[in-house]
N, C-alpha and C positions, 0 to 999 in steps of 0.2 A: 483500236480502242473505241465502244462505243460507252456514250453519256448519255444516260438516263435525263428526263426530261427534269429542269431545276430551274432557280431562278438565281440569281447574284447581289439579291438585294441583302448585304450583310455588312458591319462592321463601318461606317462611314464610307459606302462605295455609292457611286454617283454613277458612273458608266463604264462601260465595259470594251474594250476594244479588241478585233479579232485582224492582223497584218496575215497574208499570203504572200507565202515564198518561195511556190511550187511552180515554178514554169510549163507549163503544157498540162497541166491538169485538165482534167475533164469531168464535169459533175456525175457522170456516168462511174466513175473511179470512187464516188463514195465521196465520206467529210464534208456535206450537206449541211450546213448552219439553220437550223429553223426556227422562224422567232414565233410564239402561239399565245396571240392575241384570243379573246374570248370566241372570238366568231369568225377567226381568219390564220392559217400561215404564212407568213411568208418566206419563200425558199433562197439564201442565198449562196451561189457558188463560190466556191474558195476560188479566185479566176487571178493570177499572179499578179503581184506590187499592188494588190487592193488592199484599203484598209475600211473595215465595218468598225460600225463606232453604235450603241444602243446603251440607253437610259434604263438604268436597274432599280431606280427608285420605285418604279412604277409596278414592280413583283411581275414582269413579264416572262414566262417560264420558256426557256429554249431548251435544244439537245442538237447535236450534230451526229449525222445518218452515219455508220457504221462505212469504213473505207474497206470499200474491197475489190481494190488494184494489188497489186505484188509491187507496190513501191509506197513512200513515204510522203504524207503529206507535210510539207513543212509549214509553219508558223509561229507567229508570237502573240501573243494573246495576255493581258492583264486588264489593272481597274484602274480608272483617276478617281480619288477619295476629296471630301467634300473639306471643308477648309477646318473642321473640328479635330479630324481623322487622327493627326499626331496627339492632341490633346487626348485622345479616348483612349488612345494606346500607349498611354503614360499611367494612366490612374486604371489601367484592369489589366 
């Protein structure tokens, strides 16, 4: 699966969190996390029982490189929403 460069700033989201749960992975293997600040990437490795945590308030746009090993990167990945969140998805 490859993801087009975006950002996560939507609907009461506050941060974004990326768990690995791929043991022996290799960044060479693909599934490359990249966070694209104005003037800088930063590359991070899916590297097992790590968890990346990044603030989406801020409209920081990432994408993850295209895996291309013959196996499966596993992970879990979602948002922590900011204290309004229930109330906003109640009333739309």
């Amino acid at each position: 699966m490859i993801f087009a460069k975006h950002t996560d700033d939507a609907r009461e989201r506050q941060c974004a969190f990326v768990l690995y749960l791929s043991p022996e992975w290799d960044a060479r293997d693909g599934g490359v996390l990249h966070l694209v600040d104005r003037n800088n990437v930063t590359k991070i490795e899916p590297e097992y029982n790590s968890l990346v945590l990044f603030d989406v308030t801020t409209g920081l746009e990432h994408f993850v490189s295209p895996i291309i090993a013959d196996k499966a990167r596993l992970a879990i990945g979602g948002w922590a929403y900011g204290p309004n969140a229930a109330d906003s998805a109640i009333t739309h």
